[in-house]
N, C-alpha and C positions, 0 to 999 in steps of 0.2 A: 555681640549680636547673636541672636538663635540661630542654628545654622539649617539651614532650607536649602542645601548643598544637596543636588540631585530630586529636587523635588519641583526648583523653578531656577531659573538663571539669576545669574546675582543681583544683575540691575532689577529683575523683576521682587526678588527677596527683599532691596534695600527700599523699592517702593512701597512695595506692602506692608512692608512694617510700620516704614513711617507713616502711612496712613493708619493703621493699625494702633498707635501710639496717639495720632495726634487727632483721630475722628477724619469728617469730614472737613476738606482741604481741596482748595484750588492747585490747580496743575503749578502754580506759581510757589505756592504755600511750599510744595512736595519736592518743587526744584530746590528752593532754600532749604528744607529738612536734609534733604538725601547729598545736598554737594554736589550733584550731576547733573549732564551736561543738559541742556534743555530737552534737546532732540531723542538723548535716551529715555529720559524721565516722562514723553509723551508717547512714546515708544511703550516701553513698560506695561505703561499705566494702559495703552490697546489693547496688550495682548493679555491684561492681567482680565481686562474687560470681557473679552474672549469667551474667557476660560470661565467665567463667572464668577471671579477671587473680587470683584470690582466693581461695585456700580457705581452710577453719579445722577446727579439732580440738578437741573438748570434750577438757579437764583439770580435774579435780575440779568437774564441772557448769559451766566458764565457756568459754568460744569464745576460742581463740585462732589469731586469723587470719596468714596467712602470704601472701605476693605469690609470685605465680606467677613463675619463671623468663622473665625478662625475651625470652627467644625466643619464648614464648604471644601476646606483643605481636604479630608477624610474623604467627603464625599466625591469630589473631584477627581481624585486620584485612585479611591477604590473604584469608578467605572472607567478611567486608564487605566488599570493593571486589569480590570476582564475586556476590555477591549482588546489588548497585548495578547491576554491569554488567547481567546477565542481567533485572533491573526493566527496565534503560533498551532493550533490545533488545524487553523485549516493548513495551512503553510505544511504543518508535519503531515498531515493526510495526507498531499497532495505529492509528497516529497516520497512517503510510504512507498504507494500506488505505483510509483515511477522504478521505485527501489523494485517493489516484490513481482511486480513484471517485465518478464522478459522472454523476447516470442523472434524465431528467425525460420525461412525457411531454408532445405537442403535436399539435394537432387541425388540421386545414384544408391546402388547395394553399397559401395562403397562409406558413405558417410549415414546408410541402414545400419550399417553394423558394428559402426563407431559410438551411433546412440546407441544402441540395443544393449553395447557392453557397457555406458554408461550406465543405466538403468538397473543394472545390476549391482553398481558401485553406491548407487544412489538410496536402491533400497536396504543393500545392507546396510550402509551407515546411518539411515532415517529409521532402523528397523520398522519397515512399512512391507508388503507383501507385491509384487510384483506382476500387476494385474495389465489382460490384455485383451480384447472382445473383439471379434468380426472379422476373422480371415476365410478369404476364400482361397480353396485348395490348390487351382492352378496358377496363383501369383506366391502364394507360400512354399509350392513344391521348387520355384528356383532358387529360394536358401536353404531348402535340406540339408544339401552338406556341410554346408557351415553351422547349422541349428544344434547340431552335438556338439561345436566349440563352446557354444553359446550356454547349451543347458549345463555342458562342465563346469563352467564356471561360475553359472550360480549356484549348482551342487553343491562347489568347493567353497564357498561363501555362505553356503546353506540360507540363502535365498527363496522363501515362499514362494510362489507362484500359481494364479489363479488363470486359464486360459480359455473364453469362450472361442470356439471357433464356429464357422458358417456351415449352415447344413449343405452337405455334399463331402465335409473334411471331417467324416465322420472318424476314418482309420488314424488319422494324425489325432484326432481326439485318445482315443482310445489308447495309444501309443504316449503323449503327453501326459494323462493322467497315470501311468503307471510308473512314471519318473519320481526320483525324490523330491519331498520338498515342492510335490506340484496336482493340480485338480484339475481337470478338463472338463467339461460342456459342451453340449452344441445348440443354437440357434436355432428358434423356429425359422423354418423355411421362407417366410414372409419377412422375413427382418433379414435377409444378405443384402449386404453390398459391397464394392471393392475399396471398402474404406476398414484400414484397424487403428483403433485407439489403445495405445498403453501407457499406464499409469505408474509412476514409481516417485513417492515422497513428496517433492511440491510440484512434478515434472508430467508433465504431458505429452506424447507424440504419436499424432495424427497419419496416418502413412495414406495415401492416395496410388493404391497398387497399378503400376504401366509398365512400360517397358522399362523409364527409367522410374522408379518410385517416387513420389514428390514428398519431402515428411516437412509436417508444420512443428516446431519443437515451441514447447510455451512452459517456462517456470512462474509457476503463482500460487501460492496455498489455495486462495479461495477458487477458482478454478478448478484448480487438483483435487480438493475436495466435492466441488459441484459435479467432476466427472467420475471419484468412486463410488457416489450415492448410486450416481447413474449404473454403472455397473453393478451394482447391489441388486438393484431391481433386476436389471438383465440374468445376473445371475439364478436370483431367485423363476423367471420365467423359462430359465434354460432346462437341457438336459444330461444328465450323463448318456455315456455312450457303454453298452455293457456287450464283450462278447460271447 
C-alpha cells in the first residue's frame, strides 16, 4: 500500500485509496474494498469529506463518493503546513514579547545602588555606553558619596558614559564631564523634572527622586532602543557646561 503515514490516519488512507482505485463507490462498496468495520469506513469517508480529499453524488437517493484527484493532497496540505507556520509565528511572537520583557518596580538608595552597579556590568559586557538624563541637584546631592564608588568602577571597566543633568546641577556637570570615560550636559531649564532615566544595553531605569526613590527597572531591546534615540535628541539640544 503507498504510505500516507503522517499525512492522514490510516483508516482515512485505506479509504482513500480504495476509492482511489476503484472510482466512484457507495459507502457499501468501500466497506467490502477496505475490510473495515462499518462505523470506521463512514467515519473516514466524513472527515476525508471535510478536508476536501472526498466528494460524492446522490444516485437514486444513495451517496456515491469519489477520491479527490490525488494533486488535492498537495494542495491540501500545503495550506496545513502555512496554516502551522503562520500559528507558530504568532505563537513565537507572542512567546518573544514575553521572553524580551521584563519590567519590576524597587524602593530605596539601597536597591538605587544595586541597579546603578548593575548598569555598569551591563554596559561593559553589551559594549553599549552608559547613558543617563534628567537629574536634579538636591535629590542627586544625597548619593555623592557613593557616586565616586560608583564612577570607580566604571573607570575600572572603562565604561562610556553620557550624563545629561538638570539645569541648576550645573557644578556636578562640569565635575562629571571631567571624569574618564565620560561627557556631561545640562538641560534647558524648561525640560527639569524630578524624574532620571538611564540606559544601559537592553536595560532601562526610570528613577522617581523622594525621600525614598521609586525606580521602574524594564529589560527590552525595543524599548531600550526607543529611549536612546530619545536621548540622542536630548543630547543633541543640551549643553556643555564650561568653567
Amino acid at each position: 500500500m503507498i504510505e500516507l503515514k503522517g499525512i492522514m490516519s490510516p483508516t482515512e488512507a485505506t479509504a482513500y485509496l480504495a476509492l482511489l482505485n476503484s472510482g466512484a463507490s457507495t459507502a457499501t462498496t468501500a466497506i467490502k474494498k477496505t475490510g473495515m468495520h462499518r462505523s470506521s469506513v463512514y467515519d473516514a469517508l466524513e472527515k476525508l469529506a471535510r478536508k476536501g480529499l472526498v466528494s460524492y453524488i446522490m444516485k437514486n437517493g444513495v451517496k456515491h463518493f469519489e477520491a479527490a484527484n490525488p494533486e488535492a493532497l498537495q494542495k491540501y496540505f500545503s495550506e496545513k503546513e502555512k496554516a502551522v507556520d503562520e500559528l507558530i509565528d504568532r505563537l513565537s511572537a507572542k512567546h518573544s514579547a514575553q521572553q524580551e520583557l521584563k519590567a519590576e518596580i524597587l524602593e530605596g538608595y539601597g536597591a538605587l545602588k544595586k541597579m546603578m552597579m548593575q548598569f555598569i556590568d551591563t554596559a561593559s559586557k553589551s559594549r553599549t555606553e552608559y547613558l543617563s538624563y534628567g537629574t536634579l541637584p538636591e535629590f542627586r546631592d544625597a548619593l555623592a558619596p557613593w557616586l565616586e564608588i560608583h564612577h570607580k568602577e566604571r573607570i575600572r571597566k572603562k565604561v562610556p558614559t553620557k550624563i545629561i543633568f538638570s539645569r541648576g546641577a550645573e557644578h556636578r556637570a562640569e565635575n562629571a564631564g571631567s571624569m574618564q570615560f565620560a561627557s556631561a550636559k545640562c538641560l534647558p531649564a524648561e525640560l527639569n523634572a524630578p524624574v532620571t532615566t538611564e540606559i544601559s544595553g537592553d536595560e532601562i531605569m526610570i528613577i522617581h527622586w523622594a525621600e525614598k526613590p521609586l525606580i521602574v527597572h524594564i529589560e527590552s531591546r525595543e524599548i531600550a532602543e526607543s529611549y536612546r534615540k530619545h536621548f540622542g535628541f536630548l543630547w543633541g539640544i543640551s549643553k556643555f557646561i564650561h568653567s
